[in-house]
FINUVEX-273112 format. One record per residue (C-alpha): residue number from 1; residue in one letter; x, y, z. Coordinates in steps of 0.001 Angstrom, whole numbers, plus 500000, padded with zeros to 6 digits. Layout:
+-----+-----+--------+--------+--------+
|   n | res |     px |     py |     pz |
+-----+-----+--------+--------+--------+
| NUM |   A |      X |      Y |      Z |
...
+-----+-----+--------+--------+--------+
This chain:
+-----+-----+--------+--------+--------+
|   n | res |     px |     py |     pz |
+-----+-----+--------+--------+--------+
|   1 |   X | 273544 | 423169 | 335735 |
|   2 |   X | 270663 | 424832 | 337944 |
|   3 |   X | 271642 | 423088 | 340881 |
|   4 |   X | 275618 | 423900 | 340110 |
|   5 |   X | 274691 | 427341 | 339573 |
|   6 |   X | 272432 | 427320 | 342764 |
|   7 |   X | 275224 | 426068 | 344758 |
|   8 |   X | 278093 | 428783 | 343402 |
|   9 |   X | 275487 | 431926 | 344418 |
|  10 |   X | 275930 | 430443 | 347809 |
|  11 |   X | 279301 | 429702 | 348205 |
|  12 |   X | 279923 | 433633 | 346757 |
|  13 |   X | 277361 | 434448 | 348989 |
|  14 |   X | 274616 | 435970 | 346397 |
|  15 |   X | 272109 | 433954 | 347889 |
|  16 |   X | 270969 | 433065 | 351643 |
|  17 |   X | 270135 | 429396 | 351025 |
|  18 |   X | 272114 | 426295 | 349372 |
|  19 |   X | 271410 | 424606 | 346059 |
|  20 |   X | 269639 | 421625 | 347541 |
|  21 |   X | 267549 | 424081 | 349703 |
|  22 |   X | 266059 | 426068 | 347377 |
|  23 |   X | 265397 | 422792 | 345202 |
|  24 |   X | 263682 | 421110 | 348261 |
|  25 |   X | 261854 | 424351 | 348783 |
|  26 |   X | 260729 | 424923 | 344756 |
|  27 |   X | 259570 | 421113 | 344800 |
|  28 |   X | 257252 | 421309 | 347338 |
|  29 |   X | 255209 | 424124 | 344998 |
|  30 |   X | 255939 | 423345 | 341287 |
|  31 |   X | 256977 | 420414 | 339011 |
|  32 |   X | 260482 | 420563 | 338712 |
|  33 |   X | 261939 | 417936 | 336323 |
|  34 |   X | 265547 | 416680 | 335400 |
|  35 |   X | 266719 | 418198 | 332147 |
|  36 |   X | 266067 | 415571 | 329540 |
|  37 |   X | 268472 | 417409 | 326216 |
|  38 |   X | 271382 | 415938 | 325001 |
|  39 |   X | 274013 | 418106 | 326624 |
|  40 |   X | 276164 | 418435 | 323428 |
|  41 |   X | 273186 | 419579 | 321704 |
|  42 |   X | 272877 | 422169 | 324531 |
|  43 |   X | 276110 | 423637 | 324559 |
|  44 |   X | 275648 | 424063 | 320602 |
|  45 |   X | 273153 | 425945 | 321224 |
|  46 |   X | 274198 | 427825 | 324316 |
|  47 |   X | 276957 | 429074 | 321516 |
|  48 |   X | 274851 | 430901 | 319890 |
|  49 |   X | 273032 | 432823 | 322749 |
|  50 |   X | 275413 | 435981 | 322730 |
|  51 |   X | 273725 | 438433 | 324710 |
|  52 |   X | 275441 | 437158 | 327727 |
|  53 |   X | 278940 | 436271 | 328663 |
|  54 |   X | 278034 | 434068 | 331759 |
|  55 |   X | 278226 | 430153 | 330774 |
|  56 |   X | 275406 | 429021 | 333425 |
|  57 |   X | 273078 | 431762 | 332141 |
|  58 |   X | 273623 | 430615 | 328446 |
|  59 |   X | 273315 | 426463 | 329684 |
|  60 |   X | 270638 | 426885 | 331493 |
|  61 |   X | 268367 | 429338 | 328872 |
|  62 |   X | 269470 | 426809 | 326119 |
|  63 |   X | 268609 | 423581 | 328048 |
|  64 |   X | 265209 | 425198 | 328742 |
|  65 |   X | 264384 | 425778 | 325186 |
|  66 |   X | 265555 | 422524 | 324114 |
|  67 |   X | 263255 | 420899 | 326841 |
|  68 |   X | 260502 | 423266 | 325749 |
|  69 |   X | 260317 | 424012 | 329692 |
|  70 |   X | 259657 | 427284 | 332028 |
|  71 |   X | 262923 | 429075 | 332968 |
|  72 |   X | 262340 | 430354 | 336500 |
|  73 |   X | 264555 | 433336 | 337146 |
|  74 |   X | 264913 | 436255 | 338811 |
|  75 |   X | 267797 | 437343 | 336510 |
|  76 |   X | 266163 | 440105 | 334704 |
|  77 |   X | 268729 | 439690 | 331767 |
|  78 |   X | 267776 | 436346 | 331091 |
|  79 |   X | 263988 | 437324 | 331341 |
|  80 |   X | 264548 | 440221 | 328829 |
|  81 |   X | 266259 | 437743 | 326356 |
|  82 |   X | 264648 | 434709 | 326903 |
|  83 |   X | 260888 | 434199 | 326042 |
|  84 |   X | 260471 | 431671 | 328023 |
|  85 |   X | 261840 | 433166 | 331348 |
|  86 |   X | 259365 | 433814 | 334232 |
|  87 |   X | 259809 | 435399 | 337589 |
+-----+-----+--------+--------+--------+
């Protein structure tokens, strides 16, 4: 979903540099991992995160806290709703 949402910021041009660019880049200076949830289990729970309407924001944020992982975001929505949201 990351990567998806990475790539759609480009193409709508909210953001300089493609999905697989940024990934590259984020690599090279933290441990990014591949989402490990079930992805039914995530989308249950992305249900129940109401406070936005945006379907990446709620994926991502509920994939996150079913991996028990970092959420690295500049969205400051997400980081006032999400505890585990950093910037």
């Amino acid at each position: 979903m990351v990567r998806l949402e990475l790539q759609y910021l480009y193409e709508v041009g909210r953001n300089d540099l493609d999905a697989e660019t940024v990934l590259t880049a984020l690599r090279q200076i933290m441990d990014l991992g591949i989402a490990r949830a079930d992805f039914d289990a995530v989308v249950q729970s992305a249900l129940l995160l109401t406070w936005t309407r945006d379907a990446f924001d709620r994926l991502i944020a509920a994939n996150a806290q079913h991996d028990g992982a970092l959420l690295v975001t500049r969205d400051q929505r997400i980081r006032e709703h999400f505890a585990g949201a950093v910037w």
